[in-house]
CHARMM-style PDB file with segment names, atoms N, HN, CA, C and O in Angstrom:
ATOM      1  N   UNK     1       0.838  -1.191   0.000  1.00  0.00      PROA
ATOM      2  CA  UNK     1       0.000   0.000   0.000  1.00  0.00      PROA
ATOM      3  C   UNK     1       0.882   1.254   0.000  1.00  0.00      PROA
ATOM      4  O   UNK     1       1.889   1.245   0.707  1.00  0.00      PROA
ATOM      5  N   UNK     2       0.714   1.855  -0.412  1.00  0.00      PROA
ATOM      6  HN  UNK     2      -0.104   1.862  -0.987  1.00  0.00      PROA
ATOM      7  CA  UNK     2       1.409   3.599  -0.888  1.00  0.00      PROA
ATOM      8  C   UNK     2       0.597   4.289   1.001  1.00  0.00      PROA
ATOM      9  O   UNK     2      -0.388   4.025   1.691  1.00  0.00      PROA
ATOM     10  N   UNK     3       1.729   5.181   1.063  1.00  0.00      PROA
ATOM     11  HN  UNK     3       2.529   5.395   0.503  1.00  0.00      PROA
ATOM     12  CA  UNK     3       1.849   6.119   2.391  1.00  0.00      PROA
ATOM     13  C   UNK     3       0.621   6.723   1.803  1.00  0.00      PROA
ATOM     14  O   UNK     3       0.284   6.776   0.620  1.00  0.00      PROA
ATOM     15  N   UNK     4      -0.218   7.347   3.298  1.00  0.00      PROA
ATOM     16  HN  UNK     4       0.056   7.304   4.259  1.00  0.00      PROA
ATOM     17  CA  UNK     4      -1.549   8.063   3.491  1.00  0.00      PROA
ATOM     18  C   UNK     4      -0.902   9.235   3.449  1.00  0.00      PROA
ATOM     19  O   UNK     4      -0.010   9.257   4.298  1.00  0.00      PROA
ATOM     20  N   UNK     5      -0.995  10.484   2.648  1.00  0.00      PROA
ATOM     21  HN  UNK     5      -1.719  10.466   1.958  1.00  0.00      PROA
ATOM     22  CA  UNK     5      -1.043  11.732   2.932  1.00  0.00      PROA
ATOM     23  C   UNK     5      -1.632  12.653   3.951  1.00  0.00      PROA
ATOM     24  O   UNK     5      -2.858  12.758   3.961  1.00  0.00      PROA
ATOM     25  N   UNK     6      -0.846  13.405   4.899  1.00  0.00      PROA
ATOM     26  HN  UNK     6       0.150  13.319   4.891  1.00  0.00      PROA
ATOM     27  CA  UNK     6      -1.718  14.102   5.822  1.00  0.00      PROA
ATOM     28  C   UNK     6      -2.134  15.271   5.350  1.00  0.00      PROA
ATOM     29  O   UNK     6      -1.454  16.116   4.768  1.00  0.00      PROA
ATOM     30  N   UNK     7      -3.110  15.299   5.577  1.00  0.00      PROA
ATOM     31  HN  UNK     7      -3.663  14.613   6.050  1.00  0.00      PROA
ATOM     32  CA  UNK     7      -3.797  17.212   5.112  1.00  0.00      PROA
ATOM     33  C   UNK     7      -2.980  18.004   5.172  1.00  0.00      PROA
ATOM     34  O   UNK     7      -2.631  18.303   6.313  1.00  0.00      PROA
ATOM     35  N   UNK     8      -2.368  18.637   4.134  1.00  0.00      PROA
ATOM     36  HN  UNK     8      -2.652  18.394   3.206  1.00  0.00      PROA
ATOM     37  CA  UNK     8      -1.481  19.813   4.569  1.00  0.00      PROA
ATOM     38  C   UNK     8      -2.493  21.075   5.527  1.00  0.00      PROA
ATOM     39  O   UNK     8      -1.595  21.670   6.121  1.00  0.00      PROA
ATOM     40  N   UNK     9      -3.430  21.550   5.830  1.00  0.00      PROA
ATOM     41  HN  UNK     9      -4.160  21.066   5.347  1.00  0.00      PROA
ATOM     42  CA  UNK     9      -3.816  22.235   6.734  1.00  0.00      PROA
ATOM     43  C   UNK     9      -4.378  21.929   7.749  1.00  0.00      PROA
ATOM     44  O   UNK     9      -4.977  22.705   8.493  1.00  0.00      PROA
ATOM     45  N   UNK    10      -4.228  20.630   7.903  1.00  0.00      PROA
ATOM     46  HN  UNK    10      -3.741  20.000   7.298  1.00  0.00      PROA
ATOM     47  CA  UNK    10      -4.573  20.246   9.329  1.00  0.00      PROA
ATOM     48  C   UNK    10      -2.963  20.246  10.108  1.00  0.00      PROA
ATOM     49  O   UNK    10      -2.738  20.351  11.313  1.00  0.00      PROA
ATOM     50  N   UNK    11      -1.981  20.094   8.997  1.00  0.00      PROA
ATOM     51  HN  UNK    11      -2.164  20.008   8.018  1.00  0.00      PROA
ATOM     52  CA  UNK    11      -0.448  19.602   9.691  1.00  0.00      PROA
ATOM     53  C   UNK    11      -0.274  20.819   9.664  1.00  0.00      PROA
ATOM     54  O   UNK    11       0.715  20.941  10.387  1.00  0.00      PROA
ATOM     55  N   UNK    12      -0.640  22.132   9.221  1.00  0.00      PROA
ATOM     56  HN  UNK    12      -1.444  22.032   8.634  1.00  0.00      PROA
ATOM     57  CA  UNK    12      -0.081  23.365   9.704  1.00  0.00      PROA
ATOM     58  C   UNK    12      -1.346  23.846  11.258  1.00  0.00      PROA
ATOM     59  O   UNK    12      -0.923  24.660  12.079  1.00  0.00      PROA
ATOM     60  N   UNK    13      -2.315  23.441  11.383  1.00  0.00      PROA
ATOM     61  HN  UNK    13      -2.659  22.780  10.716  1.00  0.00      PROA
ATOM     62  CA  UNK    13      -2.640  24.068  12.590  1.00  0.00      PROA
ATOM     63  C   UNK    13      -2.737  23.319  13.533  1.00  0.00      PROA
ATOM     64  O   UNK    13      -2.699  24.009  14.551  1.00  0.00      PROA
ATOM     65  N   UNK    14      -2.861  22.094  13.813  1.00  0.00      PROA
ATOM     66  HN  UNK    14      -2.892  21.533  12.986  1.00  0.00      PROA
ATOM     67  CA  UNK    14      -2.764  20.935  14.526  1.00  0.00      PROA
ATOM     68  C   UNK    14      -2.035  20.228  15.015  1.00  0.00      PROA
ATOM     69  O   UNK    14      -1.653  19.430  14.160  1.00  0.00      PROA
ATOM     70  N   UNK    15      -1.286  19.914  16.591  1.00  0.00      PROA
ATOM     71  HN  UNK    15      -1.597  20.562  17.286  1.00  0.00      PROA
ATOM     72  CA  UNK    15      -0.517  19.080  16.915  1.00  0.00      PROA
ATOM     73  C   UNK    15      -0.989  17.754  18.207  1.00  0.00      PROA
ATOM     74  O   UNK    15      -1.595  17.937  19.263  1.00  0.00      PROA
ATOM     75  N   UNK    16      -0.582  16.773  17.775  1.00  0.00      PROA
ATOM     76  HN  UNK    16      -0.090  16.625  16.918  1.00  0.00      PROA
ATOM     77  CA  UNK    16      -1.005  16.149  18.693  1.00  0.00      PROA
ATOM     78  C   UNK    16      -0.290  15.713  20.226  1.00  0.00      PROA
ATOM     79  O   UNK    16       0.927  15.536  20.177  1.00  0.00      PROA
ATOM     80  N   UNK    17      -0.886  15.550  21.427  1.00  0.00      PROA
ATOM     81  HN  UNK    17      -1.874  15.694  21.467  1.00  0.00      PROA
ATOM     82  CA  UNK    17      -0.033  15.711  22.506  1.00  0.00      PROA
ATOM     83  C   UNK    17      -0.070  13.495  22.778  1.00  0.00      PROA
ATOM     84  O   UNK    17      -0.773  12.592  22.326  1.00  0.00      PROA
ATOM     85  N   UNK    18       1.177  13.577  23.788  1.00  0.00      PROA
ATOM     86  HN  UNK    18       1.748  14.311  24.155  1.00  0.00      PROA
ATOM     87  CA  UNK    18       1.494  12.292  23.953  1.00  0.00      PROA
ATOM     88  C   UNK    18      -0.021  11.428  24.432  1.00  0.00      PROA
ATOM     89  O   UNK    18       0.027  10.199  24.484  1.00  0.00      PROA
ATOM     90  N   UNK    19      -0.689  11.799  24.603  1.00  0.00      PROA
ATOM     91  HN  UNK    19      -0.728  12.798  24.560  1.00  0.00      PROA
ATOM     92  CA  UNK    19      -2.127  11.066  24.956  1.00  0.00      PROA
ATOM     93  C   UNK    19      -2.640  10.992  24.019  1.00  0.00      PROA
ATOM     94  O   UNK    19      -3.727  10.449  24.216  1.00  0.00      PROA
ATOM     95  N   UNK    20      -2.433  11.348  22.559  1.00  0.00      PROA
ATOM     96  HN  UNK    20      -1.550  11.789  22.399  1.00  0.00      PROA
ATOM     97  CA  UNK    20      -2.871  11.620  21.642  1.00  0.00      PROA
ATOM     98  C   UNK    20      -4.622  12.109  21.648  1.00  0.00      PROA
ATOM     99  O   UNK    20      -5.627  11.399  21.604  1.00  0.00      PROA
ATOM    100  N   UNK    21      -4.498  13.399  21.710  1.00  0.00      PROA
ATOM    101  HN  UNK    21      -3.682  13.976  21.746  1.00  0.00      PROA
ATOM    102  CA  UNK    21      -5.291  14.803  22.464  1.00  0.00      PROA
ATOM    103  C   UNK    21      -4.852  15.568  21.078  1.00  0.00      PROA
ATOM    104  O   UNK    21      -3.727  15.526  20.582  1.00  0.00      PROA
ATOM    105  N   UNK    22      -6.220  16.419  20.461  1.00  0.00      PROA
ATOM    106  HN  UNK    22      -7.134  16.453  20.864  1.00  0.00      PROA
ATOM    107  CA  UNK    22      -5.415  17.215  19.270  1.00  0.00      PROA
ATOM    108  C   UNK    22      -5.596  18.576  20.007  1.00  0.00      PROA
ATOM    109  O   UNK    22      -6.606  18.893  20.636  1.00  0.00      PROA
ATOM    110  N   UNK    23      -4.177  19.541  19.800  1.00  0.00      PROA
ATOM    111  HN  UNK    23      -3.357  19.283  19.289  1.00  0.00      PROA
ATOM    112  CA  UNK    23      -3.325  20.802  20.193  1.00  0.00      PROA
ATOM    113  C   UNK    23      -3.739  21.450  19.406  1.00  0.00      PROA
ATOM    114  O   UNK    23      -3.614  21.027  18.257  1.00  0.00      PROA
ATOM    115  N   UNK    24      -4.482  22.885  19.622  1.00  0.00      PROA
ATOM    116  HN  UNK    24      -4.583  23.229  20.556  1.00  0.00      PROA
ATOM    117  CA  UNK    24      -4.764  23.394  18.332  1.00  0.00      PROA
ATOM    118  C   UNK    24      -4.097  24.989  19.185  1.00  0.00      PROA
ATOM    119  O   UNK    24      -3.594  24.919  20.306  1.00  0.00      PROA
ATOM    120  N   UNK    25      -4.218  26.304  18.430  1.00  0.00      PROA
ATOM    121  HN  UNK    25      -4.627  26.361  17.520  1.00  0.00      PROA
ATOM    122  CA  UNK    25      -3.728  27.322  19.023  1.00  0.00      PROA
ATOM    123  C   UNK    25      -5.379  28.469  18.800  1.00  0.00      PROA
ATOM    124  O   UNK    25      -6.349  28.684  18.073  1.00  0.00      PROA
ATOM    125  N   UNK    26      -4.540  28.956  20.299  1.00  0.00      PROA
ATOM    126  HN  UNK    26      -3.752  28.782  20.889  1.00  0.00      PROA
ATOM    127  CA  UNK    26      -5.881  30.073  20.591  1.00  0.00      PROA
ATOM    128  C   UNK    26      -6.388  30.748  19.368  1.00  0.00      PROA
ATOM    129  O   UNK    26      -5.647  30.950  18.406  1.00  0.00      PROA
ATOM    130  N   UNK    27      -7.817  31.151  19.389  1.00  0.00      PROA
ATOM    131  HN  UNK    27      -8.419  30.988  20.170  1.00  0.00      PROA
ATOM    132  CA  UNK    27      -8.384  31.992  18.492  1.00  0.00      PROA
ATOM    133  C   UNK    27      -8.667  33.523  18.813  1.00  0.00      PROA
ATOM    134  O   UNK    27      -8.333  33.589  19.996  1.00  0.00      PROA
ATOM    135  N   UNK    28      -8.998  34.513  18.519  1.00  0.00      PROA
ATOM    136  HN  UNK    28      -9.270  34.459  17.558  1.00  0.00      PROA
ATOM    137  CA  UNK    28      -8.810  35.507  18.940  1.00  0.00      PROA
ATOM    138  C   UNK    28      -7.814  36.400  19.071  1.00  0.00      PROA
ATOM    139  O   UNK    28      -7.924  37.592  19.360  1.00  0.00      PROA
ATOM    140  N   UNK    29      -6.260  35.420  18.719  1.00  0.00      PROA
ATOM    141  HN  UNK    29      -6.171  34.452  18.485  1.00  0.00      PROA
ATOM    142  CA  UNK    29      -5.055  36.484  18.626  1.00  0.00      PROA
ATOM    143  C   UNK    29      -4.269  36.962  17.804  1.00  0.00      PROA
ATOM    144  O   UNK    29      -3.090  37.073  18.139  1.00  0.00      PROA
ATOM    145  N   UNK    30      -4.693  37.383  16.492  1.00  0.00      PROA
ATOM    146  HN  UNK    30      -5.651  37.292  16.219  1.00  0.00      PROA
ATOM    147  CA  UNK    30      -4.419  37.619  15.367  1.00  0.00      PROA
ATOM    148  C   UNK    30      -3.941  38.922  15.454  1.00  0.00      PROA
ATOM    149  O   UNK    30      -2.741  39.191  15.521  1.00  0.00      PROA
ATOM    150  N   UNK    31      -5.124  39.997  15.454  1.00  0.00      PROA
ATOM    151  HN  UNK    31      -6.098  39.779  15.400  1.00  0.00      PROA
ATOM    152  CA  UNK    31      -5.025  41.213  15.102  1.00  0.00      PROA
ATOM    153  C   UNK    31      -6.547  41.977  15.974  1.00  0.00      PROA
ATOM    154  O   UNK    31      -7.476  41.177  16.082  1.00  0.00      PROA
ATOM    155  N   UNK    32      -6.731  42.964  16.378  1.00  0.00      PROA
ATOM    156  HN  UNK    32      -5.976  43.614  16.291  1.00  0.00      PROA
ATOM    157  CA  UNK    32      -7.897  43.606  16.838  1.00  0.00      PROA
ATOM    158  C   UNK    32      -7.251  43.666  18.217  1.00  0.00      PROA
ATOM    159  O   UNK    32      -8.068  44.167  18.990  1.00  0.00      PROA
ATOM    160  N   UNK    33      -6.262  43.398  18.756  1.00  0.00      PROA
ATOM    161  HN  UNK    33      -5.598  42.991  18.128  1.00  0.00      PROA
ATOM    162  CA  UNK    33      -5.657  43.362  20.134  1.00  0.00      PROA
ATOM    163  C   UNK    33      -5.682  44.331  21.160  1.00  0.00      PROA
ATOM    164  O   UNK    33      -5.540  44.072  22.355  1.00  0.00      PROA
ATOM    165  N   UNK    34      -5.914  45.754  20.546  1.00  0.00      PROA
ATOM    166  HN  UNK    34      -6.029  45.965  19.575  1.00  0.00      PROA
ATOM    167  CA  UNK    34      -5.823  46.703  21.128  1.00  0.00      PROA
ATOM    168  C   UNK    34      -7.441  46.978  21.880  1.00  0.00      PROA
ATOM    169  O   UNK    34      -7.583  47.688  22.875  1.00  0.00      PROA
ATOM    170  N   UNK    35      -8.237  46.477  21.386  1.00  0.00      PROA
ATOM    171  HN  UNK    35      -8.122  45.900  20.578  1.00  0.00      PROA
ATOM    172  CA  UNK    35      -9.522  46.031  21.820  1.00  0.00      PROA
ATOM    173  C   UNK    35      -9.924  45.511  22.712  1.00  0.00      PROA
ATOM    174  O   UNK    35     -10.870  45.826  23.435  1.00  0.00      PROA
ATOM    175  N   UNK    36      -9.052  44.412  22.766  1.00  0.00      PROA
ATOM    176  HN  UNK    36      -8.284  44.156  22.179  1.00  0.00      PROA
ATOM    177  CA  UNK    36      -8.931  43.450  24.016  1.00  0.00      PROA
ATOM    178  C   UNK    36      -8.530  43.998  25.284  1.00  0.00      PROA
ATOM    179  O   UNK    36      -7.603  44.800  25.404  1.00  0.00      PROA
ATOM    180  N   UNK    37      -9.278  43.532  26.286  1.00  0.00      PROA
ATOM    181  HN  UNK    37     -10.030  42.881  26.188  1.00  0.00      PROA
ATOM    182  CA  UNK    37      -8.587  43.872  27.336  1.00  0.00      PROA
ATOM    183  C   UNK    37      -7.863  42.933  27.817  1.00  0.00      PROA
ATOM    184  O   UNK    37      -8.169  41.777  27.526  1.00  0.00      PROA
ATOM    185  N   UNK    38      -6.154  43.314  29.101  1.00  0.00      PROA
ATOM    186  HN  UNK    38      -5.905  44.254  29.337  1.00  0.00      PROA
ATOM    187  CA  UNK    38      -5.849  42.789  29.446  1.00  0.00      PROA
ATOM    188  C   UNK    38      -5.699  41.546  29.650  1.00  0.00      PROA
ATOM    189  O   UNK    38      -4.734  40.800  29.484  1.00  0.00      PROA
ATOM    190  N   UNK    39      -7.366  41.284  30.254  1.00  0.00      PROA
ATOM    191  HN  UNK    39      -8.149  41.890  30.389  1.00  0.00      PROA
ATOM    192  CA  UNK    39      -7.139  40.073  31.402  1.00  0.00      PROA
ATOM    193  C   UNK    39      -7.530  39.083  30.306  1.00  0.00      PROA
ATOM    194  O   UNK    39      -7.337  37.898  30.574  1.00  0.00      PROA
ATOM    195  N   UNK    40      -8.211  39.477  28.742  1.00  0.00      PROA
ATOM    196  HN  UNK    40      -8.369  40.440  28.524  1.00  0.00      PROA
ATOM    197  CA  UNK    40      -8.397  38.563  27.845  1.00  0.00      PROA
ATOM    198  C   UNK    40      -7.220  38.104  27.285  1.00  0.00      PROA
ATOM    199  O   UNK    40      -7.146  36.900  27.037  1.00  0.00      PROA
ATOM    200  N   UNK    41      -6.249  38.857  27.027  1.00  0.00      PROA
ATOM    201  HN  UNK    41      -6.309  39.835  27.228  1.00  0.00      PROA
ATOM    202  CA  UNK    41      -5.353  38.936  26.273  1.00  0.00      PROA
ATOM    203  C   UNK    41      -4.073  37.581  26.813  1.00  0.00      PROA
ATOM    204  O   UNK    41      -3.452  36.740  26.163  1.00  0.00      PROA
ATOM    205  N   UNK    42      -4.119  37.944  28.367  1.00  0.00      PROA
ATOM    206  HN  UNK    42      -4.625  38.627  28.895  1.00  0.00      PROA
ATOM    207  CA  UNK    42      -3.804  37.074  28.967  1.00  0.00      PROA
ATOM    208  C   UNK    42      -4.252  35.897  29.329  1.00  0.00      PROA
ATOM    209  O   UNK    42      -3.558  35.069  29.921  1.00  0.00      PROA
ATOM    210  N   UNK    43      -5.644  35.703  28.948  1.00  0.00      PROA
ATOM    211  HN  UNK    43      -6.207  36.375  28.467  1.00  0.00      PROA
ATOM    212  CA  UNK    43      -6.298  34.364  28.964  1.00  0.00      PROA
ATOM    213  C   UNK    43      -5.886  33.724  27.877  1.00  0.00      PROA
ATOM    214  O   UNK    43      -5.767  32.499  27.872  1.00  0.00      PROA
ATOM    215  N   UNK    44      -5.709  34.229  27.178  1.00  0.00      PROA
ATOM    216  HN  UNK    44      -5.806  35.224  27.183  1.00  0.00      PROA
ATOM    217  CA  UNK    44      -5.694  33.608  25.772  1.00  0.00      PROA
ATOM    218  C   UNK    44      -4.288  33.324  25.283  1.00  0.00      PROA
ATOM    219  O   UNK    44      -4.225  32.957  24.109  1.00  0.00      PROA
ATOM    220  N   UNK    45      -3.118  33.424  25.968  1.00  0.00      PROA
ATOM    221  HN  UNK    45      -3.169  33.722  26.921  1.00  0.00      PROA
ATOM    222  CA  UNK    45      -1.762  32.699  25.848  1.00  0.00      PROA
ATOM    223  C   UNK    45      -1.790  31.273  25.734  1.00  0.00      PROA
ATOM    224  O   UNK    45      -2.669  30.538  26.184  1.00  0.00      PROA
ATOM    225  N   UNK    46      -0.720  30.919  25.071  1.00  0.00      PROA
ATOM    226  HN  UNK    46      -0.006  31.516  24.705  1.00  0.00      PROA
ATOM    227  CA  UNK    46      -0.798  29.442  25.155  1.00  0.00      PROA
ATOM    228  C   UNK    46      -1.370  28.636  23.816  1.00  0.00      PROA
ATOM    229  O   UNK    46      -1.073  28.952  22.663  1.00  0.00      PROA
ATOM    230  N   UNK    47      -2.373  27.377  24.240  1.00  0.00      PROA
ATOM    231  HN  UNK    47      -2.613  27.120  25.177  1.00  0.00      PROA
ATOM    232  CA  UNK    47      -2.570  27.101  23.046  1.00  0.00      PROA
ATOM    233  C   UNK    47      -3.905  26.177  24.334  1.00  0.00      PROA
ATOM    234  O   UNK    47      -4.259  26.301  25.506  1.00  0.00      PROA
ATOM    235  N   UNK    48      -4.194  25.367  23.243  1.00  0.00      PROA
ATOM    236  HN  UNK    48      -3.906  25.266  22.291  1.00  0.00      PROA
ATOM    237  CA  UNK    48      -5.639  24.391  24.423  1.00  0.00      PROA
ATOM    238  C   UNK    48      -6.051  23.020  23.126  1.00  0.00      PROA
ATOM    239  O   UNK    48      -5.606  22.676  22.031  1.00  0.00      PROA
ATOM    240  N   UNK    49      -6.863  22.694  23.822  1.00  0.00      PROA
ATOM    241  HN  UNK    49      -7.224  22.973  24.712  1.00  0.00      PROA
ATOM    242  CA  UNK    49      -7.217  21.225  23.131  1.00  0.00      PROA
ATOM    243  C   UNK    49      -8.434  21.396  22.614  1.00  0.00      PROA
ATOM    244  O   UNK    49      -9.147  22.278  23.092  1.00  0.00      PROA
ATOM    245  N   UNK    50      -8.858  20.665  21.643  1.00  0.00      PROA
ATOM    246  HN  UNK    50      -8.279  19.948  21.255  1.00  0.00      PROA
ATOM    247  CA  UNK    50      -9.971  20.302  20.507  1.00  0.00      PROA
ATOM    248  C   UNK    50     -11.231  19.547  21.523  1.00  0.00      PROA
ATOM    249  O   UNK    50     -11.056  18.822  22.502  1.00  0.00      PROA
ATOM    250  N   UNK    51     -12.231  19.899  21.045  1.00  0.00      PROA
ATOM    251  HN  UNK    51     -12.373  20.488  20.250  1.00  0.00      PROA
ATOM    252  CA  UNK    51     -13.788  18.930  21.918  1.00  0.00      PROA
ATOM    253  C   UNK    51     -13.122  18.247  20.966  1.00  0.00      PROA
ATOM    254  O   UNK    51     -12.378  18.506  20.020  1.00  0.00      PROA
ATOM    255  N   UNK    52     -13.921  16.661  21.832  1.00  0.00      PROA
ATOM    256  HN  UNK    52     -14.525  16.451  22.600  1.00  0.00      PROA
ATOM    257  CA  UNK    52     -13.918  15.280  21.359  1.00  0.00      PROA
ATOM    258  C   UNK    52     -14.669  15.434  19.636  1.00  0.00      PROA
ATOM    259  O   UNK    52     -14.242  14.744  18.710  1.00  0.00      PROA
ATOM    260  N   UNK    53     -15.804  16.435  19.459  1.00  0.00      PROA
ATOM    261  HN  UNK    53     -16.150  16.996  20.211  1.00  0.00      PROA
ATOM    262  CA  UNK    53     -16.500  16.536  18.567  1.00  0.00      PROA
ATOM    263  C   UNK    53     -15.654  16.631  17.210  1.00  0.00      PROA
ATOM    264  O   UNK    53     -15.620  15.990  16.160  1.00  0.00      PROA
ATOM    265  N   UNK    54     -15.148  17.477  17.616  1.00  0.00      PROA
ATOM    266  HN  UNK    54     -15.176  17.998  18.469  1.00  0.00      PROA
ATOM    267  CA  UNK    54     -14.146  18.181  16.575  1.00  0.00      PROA
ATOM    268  C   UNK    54     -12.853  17.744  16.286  1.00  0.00      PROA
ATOM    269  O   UNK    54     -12.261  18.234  15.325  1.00  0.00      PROA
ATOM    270  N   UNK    55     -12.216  16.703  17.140  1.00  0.00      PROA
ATOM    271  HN  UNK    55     -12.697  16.305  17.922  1.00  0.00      PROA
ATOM    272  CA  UNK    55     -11.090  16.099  17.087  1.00  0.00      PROA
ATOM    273  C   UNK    55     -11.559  14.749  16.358  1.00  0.00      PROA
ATOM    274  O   UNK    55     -10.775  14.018  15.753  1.00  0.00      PROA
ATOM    275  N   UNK    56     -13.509  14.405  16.543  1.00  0.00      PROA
ATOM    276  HN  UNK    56     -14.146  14.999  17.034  1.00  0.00      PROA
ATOM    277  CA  UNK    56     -13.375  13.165  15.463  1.00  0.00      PROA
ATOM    278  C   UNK    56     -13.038  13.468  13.820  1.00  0.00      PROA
ATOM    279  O   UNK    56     -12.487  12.786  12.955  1.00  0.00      PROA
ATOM    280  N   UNK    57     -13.512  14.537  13.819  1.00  0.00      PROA
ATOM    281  HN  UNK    57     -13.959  15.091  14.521  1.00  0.00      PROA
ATOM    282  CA  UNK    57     -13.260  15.626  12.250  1.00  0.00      PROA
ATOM    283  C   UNK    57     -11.637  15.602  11.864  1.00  0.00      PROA
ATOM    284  O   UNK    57     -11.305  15.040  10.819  1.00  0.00      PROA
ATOM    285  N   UNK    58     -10.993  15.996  12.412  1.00  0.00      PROA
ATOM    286  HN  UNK    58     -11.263  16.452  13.260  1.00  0.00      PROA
ATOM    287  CA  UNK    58      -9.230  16.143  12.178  1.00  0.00      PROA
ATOM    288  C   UNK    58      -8.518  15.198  12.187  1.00  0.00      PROA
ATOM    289  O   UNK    58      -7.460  15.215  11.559  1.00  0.00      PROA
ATOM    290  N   UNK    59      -8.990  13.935  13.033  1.00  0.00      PROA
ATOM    291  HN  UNK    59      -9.850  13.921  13.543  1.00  0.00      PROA
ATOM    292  CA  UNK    59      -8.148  12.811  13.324  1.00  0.00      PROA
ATOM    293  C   UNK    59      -7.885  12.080  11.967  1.00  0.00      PROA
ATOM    294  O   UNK    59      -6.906  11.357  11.784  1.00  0.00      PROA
ATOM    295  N   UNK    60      -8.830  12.329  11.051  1.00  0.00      PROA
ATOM    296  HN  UNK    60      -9.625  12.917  11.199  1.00  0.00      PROA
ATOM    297  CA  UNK    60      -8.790  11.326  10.065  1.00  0.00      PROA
ATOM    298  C   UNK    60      -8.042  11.813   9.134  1.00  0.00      PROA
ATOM    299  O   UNK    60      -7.841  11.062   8.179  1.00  0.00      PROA
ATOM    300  N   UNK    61      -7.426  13.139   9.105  1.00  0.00      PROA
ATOM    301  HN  UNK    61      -7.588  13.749   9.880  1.00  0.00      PROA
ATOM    302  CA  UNK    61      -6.895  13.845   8.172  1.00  0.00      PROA
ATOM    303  C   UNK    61      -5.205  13.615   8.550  1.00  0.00      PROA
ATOM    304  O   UNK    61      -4.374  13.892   7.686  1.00  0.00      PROA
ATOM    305  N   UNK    62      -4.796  13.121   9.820  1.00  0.00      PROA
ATOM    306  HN  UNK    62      -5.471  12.896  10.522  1.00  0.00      PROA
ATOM    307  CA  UNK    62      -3.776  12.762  10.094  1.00  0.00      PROA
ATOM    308  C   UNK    62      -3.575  11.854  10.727  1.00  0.00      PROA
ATOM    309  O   UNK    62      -3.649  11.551  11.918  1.00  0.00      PROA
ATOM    310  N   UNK    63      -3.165  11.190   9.382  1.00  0.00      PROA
ATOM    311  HN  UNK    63      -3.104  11.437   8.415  1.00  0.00      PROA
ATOM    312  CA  UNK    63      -3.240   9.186   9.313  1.00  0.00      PROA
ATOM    313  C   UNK    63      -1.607   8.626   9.722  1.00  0.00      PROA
ATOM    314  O   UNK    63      -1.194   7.476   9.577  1.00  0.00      PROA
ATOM    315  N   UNK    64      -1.004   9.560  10.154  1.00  0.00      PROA
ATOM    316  HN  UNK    64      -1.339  10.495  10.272  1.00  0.00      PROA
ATOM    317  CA  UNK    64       0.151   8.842  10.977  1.00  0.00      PROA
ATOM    318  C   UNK    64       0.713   9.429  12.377  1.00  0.00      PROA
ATOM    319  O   UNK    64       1.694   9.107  13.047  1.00  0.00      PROA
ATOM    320  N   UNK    65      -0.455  10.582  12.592  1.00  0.00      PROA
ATOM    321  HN  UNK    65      -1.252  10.843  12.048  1.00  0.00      PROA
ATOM    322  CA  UNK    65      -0.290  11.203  14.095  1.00  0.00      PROA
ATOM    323  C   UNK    65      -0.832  10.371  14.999  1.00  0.00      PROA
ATOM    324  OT1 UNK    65      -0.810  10.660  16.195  1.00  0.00      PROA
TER     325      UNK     65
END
């Protein structure tokens, strides 16, 4: 059988953690920042994990994560 291709845009926004848990990065921190206040701005560091819902959607797109 020939190698499964992974989605190239799921492999640019998506990482998976050793529990295999999909890593995705905050929304909201692009641009409009000055808007934001503080304590949002600071909530929103980091990165966080996918609902189960939405991780059944992505999983299939990366067939060797």
């Amino acid at each position: 059988m020939p190698k499964l291709k992974t989605k190239s845009s799921v492999k640019k926004r998506f990482r998976l953690t050793a529990s295999g848990k999909v890593r995705r990065n905050q929304a909201y921190k692009r641009h409009g920042m000055i808007k934001r206040s503080p304590k949002q701005i600071r909530q929103l560091r980091g990165s966080s994990l996918l609902d189960k819902a939405d991780e059944a959607i992505i999983k299939p797109h990366m067939p060797y994560g």
